[in-house]
C-alpha positions in Angstrom: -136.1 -194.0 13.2 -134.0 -197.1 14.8 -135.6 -198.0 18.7 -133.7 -199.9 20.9 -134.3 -201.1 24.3 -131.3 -199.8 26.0 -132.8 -196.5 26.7 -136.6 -198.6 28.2 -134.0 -200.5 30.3 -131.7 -197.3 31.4 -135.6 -196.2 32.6 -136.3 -199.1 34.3 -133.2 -198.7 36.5 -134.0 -195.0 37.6 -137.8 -196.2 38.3 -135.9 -198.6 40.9 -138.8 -201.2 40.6 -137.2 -204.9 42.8 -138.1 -207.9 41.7 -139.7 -208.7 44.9 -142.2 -205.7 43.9 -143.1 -207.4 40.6 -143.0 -210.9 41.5 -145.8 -209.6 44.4 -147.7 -208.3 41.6 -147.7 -210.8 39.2 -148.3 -213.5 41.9 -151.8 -211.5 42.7 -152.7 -211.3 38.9 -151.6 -215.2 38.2 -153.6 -216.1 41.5 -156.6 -213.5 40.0 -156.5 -215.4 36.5 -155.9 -218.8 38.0 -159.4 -218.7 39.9 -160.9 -217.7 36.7 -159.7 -220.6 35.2 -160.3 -223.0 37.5 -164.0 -221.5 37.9 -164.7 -222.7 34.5 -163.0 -225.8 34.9 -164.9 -226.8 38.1 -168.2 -225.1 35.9 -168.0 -227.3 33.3 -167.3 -230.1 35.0 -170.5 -229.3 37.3 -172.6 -228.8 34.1 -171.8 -232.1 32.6 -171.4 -234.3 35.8 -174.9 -232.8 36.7 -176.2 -234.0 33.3 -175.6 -237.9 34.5 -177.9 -236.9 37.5 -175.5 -238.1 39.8 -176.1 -238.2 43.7 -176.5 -235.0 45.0 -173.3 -235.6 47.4 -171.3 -236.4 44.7 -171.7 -232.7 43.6 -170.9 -230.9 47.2 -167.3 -229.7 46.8 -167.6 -228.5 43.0 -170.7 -226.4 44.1 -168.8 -225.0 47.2 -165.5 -224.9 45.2 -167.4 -223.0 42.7 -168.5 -220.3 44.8 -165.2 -220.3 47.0 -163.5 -219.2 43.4 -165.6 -216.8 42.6 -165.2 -215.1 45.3 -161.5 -215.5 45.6 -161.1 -214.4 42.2 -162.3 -210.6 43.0 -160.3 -210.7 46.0 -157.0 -211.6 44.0 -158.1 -209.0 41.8 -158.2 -206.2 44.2 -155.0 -206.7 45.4 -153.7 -207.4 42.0 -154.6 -203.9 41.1 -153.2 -202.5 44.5 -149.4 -204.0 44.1 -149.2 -203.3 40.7 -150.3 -199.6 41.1 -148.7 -199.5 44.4 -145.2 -200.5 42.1 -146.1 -198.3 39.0 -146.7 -195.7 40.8 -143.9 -195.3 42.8 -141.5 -196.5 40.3 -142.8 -193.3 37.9 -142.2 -191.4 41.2 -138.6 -192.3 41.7 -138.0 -191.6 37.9 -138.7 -188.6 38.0 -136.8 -187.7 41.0 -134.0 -189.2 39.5 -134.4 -187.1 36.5 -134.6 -184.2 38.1 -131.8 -184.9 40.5 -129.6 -186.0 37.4 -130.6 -182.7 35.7 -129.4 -180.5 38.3 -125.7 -181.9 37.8 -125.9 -182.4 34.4 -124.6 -179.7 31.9 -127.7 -177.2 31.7 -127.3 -177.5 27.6 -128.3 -181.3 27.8 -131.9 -180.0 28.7 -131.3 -176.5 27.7 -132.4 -177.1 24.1 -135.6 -178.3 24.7 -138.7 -176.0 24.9 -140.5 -175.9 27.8 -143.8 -177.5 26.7 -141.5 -180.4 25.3 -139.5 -181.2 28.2 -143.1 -180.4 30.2 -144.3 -183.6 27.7 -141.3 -185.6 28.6 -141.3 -185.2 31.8 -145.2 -185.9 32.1 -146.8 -187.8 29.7 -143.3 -189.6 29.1 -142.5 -190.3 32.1 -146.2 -192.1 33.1 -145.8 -194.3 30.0 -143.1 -195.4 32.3 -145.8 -196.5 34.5 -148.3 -197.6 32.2 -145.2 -200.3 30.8 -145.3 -202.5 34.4 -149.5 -201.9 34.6 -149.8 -203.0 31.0 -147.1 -204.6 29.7 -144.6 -205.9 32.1 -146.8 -207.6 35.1 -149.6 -208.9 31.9 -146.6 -210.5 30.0 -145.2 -212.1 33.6 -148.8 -213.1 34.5 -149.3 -214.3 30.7 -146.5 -216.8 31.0 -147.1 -218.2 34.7 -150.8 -218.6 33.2 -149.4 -220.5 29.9 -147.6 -222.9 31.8 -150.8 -224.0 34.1 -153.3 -223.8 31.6 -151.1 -227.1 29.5 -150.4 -228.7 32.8 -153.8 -229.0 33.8 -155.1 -229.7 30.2 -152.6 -232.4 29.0 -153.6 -235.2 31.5 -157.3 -235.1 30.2 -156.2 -235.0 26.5 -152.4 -234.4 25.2 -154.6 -233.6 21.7 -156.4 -230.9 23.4 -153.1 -229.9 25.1 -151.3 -229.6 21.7 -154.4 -227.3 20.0 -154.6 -225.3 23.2 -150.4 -225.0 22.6 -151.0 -223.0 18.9 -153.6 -221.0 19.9 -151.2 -219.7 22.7 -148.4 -219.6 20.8 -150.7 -217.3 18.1 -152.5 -215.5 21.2 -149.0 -214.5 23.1 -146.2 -214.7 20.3 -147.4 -214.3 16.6 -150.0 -211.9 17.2 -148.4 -208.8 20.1 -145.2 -209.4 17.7 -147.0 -208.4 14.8 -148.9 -205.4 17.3 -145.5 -204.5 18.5 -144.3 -203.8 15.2 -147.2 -201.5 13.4 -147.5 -199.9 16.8 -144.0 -198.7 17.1 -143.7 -197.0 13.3 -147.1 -195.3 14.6 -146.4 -193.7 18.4 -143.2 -192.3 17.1 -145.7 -190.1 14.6 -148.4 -189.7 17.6 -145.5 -188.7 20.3 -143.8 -185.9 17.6 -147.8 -184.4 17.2 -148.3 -184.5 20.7 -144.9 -183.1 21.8 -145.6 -180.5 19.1 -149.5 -179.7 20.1 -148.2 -179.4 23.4 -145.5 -177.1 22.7 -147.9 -174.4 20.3 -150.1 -174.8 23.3 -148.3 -173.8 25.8 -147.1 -171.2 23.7 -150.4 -169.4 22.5 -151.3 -169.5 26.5 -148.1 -167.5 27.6 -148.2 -164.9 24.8 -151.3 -164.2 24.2 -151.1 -160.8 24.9 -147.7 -160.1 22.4 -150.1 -162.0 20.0 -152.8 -160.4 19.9 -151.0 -156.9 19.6 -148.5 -157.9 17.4 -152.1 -159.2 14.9 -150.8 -162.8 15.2 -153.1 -164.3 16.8 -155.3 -165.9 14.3 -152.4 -167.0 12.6 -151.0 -168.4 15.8 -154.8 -170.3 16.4 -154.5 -172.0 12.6 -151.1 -173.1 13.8 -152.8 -174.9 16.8 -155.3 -176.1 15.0 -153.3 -178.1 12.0 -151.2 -179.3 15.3 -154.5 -180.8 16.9 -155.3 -182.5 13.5 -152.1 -184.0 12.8 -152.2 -185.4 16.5 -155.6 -186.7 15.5 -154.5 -188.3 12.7 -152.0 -189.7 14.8 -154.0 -190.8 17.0 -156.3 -192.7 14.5 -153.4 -194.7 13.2 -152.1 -195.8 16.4 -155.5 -197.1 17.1 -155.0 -199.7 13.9 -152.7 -201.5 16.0 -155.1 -201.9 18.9 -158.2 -202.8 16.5 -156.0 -205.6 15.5 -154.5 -206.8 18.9 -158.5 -207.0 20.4 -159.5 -209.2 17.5 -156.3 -211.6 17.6 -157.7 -213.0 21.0 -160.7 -214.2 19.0 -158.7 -215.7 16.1 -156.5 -217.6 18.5 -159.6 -219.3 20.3 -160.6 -220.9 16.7 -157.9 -223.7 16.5 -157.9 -224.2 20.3 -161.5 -225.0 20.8 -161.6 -227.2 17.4 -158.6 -228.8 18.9 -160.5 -229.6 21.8 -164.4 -230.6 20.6 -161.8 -233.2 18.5 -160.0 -234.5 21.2 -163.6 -234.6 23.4 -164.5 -237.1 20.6 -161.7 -239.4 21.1 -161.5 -239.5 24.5 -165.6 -240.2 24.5 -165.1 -242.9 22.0 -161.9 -244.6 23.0 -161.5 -247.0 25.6 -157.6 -247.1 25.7 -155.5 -244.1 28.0 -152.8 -242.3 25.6 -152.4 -239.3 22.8 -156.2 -239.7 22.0 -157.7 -241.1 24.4 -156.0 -239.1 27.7 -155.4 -240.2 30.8 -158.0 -238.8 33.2 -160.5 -241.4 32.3 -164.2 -240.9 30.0 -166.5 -239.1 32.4 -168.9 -236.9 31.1 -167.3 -234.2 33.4 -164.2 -235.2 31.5 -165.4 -234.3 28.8 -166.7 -231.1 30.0 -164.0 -230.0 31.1 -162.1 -230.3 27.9 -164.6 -228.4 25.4 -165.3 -225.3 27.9 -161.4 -225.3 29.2 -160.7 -223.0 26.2 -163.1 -220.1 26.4 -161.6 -219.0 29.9 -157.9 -220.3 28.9 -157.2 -217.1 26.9 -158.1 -214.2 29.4 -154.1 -213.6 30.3 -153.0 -213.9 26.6 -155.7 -211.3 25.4 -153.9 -208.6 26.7 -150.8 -209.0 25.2 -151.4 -207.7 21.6 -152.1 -204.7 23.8 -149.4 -205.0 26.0 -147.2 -205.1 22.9 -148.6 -201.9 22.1 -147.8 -200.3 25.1 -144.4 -202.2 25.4 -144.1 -199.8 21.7 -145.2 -196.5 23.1 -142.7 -197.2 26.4 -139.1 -197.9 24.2 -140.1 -194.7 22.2 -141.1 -192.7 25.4 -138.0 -193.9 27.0 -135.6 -192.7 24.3 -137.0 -188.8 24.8 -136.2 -189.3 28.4 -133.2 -190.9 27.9 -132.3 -187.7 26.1 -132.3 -186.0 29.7 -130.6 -188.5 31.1 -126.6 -187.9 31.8 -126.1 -191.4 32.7 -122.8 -190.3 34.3 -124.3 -191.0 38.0 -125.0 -194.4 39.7 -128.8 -195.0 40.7 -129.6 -193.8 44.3 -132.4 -194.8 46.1 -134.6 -191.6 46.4 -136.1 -192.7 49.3 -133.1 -193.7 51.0 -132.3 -191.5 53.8 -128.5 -193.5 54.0 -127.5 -192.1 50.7 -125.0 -189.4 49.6 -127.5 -187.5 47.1 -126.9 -184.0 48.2 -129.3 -182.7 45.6 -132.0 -185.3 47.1 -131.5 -184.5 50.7 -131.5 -181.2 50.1 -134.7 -180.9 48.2 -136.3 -183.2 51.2 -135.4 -181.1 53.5 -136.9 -177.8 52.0 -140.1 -180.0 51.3 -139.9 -180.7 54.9 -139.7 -177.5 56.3 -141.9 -175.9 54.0 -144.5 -178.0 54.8 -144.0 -178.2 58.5 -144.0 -174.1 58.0 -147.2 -174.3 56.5 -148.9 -177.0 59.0 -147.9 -175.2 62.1 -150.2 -172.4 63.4 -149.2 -169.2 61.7 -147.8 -166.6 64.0 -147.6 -162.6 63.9 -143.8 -161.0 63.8 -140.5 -162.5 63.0 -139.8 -166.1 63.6 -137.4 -167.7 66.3 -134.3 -167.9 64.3 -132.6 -171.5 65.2 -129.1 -171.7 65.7 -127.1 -173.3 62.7 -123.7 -172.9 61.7 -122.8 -170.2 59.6 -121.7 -171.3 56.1 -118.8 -171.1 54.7 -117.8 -167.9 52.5 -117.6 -168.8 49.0 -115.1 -166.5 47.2 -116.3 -164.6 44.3 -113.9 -165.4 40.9 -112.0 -162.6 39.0 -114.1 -160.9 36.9 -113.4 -161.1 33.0 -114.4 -160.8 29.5 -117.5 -162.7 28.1 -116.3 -162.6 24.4 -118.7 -164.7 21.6 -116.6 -165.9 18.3 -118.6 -166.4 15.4 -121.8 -167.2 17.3 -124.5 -169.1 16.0 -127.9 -169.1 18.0 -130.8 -171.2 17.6 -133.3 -174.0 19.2 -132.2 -175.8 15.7 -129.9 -176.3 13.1 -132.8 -175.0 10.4 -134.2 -172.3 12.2 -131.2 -170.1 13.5 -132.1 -166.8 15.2 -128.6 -165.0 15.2 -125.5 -166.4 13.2 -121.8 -165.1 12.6 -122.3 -162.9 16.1 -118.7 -161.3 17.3 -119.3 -159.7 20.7 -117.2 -159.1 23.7 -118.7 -158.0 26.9 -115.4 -156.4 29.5 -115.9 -156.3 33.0 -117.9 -153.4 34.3 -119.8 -152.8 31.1 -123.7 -152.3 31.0 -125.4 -153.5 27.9 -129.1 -153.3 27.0 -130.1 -156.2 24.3 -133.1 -155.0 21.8 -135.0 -156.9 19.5 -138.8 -158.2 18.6 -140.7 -161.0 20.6 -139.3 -164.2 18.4 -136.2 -162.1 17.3 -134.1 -164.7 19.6 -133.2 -162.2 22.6 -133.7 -164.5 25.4 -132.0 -167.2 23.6 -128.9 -165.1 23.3 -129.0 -164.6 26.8 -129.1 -168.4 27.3 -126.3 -168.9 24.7 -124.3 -166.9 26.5 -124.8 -168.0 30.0 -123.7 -171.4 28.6 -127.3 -172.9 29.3 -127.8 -173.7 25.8 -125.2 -174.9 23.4 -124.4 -172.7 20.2 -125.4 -174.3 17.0 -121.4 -172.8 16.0 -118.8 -170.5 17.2 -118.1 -170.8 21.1 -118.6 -168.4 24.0 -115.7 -168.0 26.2 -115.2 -166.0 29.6 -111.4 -164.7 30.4 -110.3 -166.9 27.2 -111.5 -169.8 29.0 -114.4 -172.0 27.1 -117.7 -172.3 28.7 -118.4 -175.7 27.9 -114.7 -176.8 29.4 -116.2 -175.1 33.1 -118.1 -177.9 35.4 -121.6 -176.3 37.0 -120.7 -175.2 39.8 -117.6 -173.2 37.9 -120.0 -172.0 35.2 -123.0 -170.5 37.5 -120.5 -168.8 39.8 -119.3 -166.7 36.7 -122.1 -166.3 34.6 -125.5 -166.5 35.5 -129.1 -165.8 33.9 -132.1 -165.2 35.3 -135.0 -166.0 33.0 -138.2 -163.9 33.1 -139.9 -167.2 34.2 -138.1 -168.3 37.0 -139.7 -170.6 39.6 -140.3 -169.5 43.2 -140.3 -172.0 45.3 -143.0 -172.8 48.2 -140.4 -172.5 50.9 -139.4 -169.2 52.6 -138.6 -165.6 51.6 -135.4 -166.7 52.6 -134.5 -169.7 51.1 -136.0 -168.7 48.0 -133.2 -165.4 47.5 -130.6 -168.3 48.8 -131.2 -170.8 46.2 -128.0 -168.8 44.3 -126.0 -168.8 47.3 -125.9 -170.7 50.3 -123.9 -168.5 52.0 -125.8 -165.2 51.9 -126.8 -163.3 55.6 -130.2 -162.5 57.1 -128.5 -158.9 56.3 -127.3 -159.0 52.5 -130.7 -160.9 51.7 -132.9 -157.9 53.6 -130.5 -155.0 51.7 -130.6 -157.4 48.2 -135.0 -157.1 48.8 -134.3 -153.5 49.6 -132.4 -152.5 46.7 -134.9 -154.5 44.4 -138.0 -152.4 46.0 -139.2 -155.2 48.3 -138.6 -153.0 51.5 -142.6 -152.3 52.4 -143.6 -155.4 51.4 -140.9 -157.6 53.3 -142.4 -155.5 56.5 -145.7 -156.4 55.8 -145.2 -160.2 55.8 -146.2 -162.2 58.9 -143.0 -163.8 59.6 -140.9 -161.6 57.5 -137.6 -163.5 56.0 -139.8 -167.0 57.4 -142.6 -166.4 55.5 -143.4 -169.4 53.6 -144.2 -168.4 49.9 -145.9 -170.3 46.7 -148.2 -173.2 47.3 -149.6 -173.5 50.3 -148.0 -170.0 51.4 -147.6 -166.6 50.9 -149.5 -165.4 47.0 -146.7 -162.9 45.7 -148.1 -160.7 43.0 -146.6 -160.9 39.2 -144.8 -157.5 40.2 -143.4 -158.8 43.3 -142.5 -162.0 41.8 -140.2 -160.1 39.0 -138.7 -157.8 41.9 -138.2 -160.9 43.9 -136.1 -162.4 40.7 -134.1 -159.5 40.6 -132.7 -159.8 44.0 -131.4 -162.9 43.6 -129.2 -161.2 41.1 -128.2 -159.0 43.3 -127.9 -161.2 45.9 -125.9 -163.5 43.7 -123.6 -160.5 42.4 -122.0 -162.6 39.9 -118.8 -161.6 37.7 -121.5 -161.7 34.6 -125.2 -161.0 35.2 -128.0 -161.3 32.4 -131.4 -160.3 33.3 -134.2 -161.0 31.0 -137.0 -158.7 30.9 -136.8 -157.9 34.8 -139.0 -154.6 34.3 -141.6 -156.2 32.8 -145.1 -155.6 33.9 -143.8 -152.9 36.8 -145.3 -149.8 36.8 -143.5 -146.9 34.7 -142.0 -144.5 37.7 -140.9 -148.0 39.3 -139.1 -149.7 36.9 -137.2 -146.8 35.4 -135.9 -146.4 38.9 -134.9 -150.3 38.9 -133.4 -149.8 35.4 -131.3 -147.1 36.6 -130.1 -148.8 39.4 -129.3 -151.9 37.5 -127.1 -149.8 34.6 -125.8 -147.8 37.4 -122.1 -149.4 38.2 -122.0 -149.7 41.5 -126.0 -149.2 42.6 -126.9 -152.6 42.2 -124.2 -154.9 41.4 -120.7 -154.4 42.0 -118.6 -151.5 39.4 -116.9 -154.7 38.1 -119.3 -156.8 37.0 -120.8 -157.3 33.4 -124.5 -157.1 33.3 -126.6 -157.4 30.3 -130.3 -156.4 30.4 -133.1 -158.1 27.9 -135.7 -155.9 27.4 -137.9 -154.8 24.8 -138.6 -151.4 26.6 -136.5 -148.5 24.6 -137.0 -145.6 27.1 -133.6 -146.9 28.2 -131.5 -146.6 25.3 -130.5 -143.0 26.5 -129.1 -144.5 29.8 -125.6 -144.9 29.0 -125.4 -148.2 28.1 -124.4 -149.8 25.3 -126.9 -151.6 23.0 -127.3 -154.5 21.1 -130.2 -153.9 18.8 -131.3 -157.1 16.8 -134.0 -155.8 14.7 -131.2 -153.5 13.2 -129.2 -156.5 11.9 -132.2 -158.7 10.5 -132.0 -160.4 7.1 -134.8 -161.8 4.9 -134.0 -165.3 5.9 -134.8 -163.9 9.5 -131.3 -164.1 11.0 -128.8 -161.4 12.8 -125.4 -160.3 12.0 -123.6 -158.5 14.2 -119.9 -158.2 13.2 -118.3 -156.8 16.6 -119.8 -155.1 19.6 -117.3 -153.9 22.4 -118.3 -152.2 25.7 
């Protein structure tokens, strides 16, 4: 696989790092390393001056300089550690903002593909590789180079000869060796990121359906899965450690040439009367010559970090291009924390952060809360409903796994449809096909002869809309969490929508009712009231095309019959004109009226579906 650094730059740019940021950094790390250096310049000269038994006066300022630098040198270091943290940090922080922002204009199939415990990887450990580049990789190199260039300066004038032998053990220490690091460690994180992407995934998998598992006598099988996936990340993991076994013993090497390089040139300047190549140009003190043979064990501190660096700088380009894979790049860079830009998106998550934590802060008080005035949003108008029709539909997360292939369905308005199949069969990613949040793998889906990919966002998710079994409830309040769909929606359509999904009683019971604050920090809602809490927003949304996965799940039996009714019911829940197509893998239903989609009734032993027309 071909890396470039396009995509490591593209990531830069939404970390939104200045240059007055890094240069602070590096500046602290040069000044940390500088005292080092100096400290065993000023050392050896002290050592070998004192060896001449000079007067004590003579030795005053290298004693005091001495301890002045060691001390300075910790300091430097502290805030060396604090800028480039402080930059890292909030540079990761920003991307990921801008990630998310980007992703919530994007088209939803640029992410849709994706399982959740990769783009949970990307998003985490990718994006703090992001950070780790400027910790170990970007402020070393600057800091590396600044270092470089003083280390020559202040070694030439005692010796050139020294100068030239401390030059190749550099140019070993901080170009031949991290390019040679670079290389082996790039062919080996793009093996260790696929195994860890993959453990992740099987993981997060086995936790969520352990249940279906275990019933279903999978299981065990499911546990040998995880287990090869935690070996072949080991493996992994042991070969990207190669590289770093060879970048911590390059430092080493590179000190070889430099410090024979410099007991040589010690020798000639000792020996030699005249100033020039051999004999330097700082005179033939013994704290000359000091100074020259013990210059080289504290010149290399900056350069021994880059093999690793190099590493890192590896594991970053490959990081980057799985996040660049999220990334749009349609949209200019906005400052995240720049209160004078246009983000929409931004300021509107930073004001529901906001509120929800000034909600939660503030002393919590019995009844409803003071509604404040705010103008009333403007109506949106709800599009003509028409037919969802699928041509030759191929479903899948891949090209060599499809779950459905050569589909022909057609879904007219009004119509109620109930969609069967086995856990794995590829019911929910039907659903998603069909909503348009994941690209087909062939055919097209198309809604009133229009294609779904040819509709912008805001087009697509006021037509068709699906709400996922897993869908996030945000720790803002009751209200704003059945308004995430529409913007629009009353106190009073929100408090029937609740009603209609069972929510009633429970809405009554709440503190501040509507103003509750839920999630973290909040309200707990139960796993029942969480699903009937989903299923308003559908309602509340009432979109031309509704697809509901598994919204009965885990609800009592007399409960969600009565919800299932009311959803299949034209008219009940959502309007007689809409489509609405229910994922479920209860069958008590299939007597309801509805039409149904069974996919265990189609499988093949390749482990596919074929449908060849289904019309409501």
């Amino acid at each position: 696989m071909k890396f470039s650094s396009r995509a490591l730059t593209r990531m830069h740019e939404l970390m939104e790092i200045g240059p007055r940021q890094l240069t602070a950094a590096a500046a602290a790390g040069a000044a940390t390393l500088g005292s080092a250096f100096a400290l065993a310049v000023v050392s050896g000269y002290l050592i070998t001056k004192s060896w001449t038994m000079p007067p004590v006066l003579d030795l005053t300022v290298a004693v005091v300089s001495v301890r002045a630098l060691g001390i300075s040198r910790g300091v430097f270091r502290y805030f060396e550690r604090l800028l480039t943290h402080d930059t890292a940090l909030t540079g990761v922080s920003r991307l990921r903002t801008n990630m998310y922002a980007g992703l919530t204009s994007a088209p939803p199939a640029l992410a849709g593909r994706l399982k959740r415990g990769d783009l949970l990887a990307r998003i985490g450990d990718d994006a703090e590789d992001m950070a780790n580049d400027v910790i170990r990789a970007v402020v070393p190199a600057l800091v590396a180079l600044v270092m470089a260039v003083a280390i020559l300066a202040t070694i030439a004038p005692f010796s050139p000869l020294a100068a030239l032998a401390m030059l190749a053990g550099l140019a070993f220490a901080t170009i031949i060796a991290p390019f040679f690091a670079f290389r082996a460690a790039l062919r080996a994180e793009n093996d260790l990121v696929e195994a860890r992407t993959n453990l992740h995934t099987l993981s997060l998998f086995a936790l969520e359906n352990a249940d279906v598992l275990r019933v279903r006598g999978q299981w065990q099988e499911t546990l040998a899965d995880l287990e090869c996936a935690q070996n072949r990340f080991d493996s992994a993991l042991d070969k990207a450690a190669i590289p770093s076994a060879f970048a911590r013993s390059s430092t080493q090497i590179a000190m070889i040439p430099a410090l024979l390089g410099s007991i040589l040139a010690a020798g000639g300047v000792y020996h030699l009367e005249t100033a020039g190549l051999l004999g330097g140009f700082m005179g033939h003190t013994a704290g000359i010559i000091g100074v020259i043979i013990l210059a080289p064990l504290s010149s290399f501190e900056a350069a021994s970090v880059l093999p690793q660096a190099a590493s890192q700088r590896a594991r970053s380009i490959v990081a980057a291009e799985r996040l660049a894979e999220l990334d749009s790049g349609d949209s200019p860079v906005a400052s995240a924390f720049d209160t004078t830009g246009s983000s929409s998106v931004r300021e509107a998550l930073r004001a529901a952060s906001e509120d929800a934590q000034s909600a939660i802060e503030s002393p919590a008080t019995v009844g409803p809360a003071k509604a404040s005035p705010s103008p009333a949003p403007a109506r949106r108008e709800r599009p003509e409903p028409a037919t969802l029709t699928a041509a030759a539909l191929t479903t899948g997360w891949s090209a060599e796994r499809p779950l459905a292939h050569a589909l022909e369905l057609s879904f007219a308005p009004g119509s109620r449809t109930l969609v069967y199949g086995a856990s794995g069969r590829g019911k929910s990613t039907l659903g998603l096909t069909l909503a348009g949040l994941l690209a087909p793998l062939s055919g097209h889906v198309t809604y009133g002869g229009v294609s779904l990919t040819s509709l912008n966002p805001t087009e697509l998710a006021s037509r068709v809309t699906f709400f996922a079994e897993d869908a996030h409830v945000f720790a803002t309040s009751l209200r704003e969490n059945i308004r995430v769909v529409r913007g629009d929606l009353t106190d009073a359509e929100i408090t029937k929508a609740l009603a209609l999904a069972g929510l009633d009683a429970w809405v009554s019971s709440l503190p501040s009712g509507l103003d509750t604050i839920l999630g973290s920090g909040g309200e707990d809602v139960s796993g029942g009231e969480r699903r009937r809490l989903l299923l308003a927003r559908a309602i509340a949304h009432a979109a031309p095309v509704t697809i509901l996965d598994e919204p009965t799940e885990h609800l009592n039996l007399g409960l969600a019959s009565a919800l299932m009714e009311g959803i299949l019911t034209p008219g009940r829940f959502f309007p007689a004109d809409s489509t609405v197509i229910v994922i479920t893998h209860d069958r008590r239903f299939t007597d309801s009226g509805a039409a149904v989609l069974d996919l265990d009734a189609h499988s093949t032993h390749e482990g596919s579906t074929h449908v060849k027309s289904h019309e409501n």
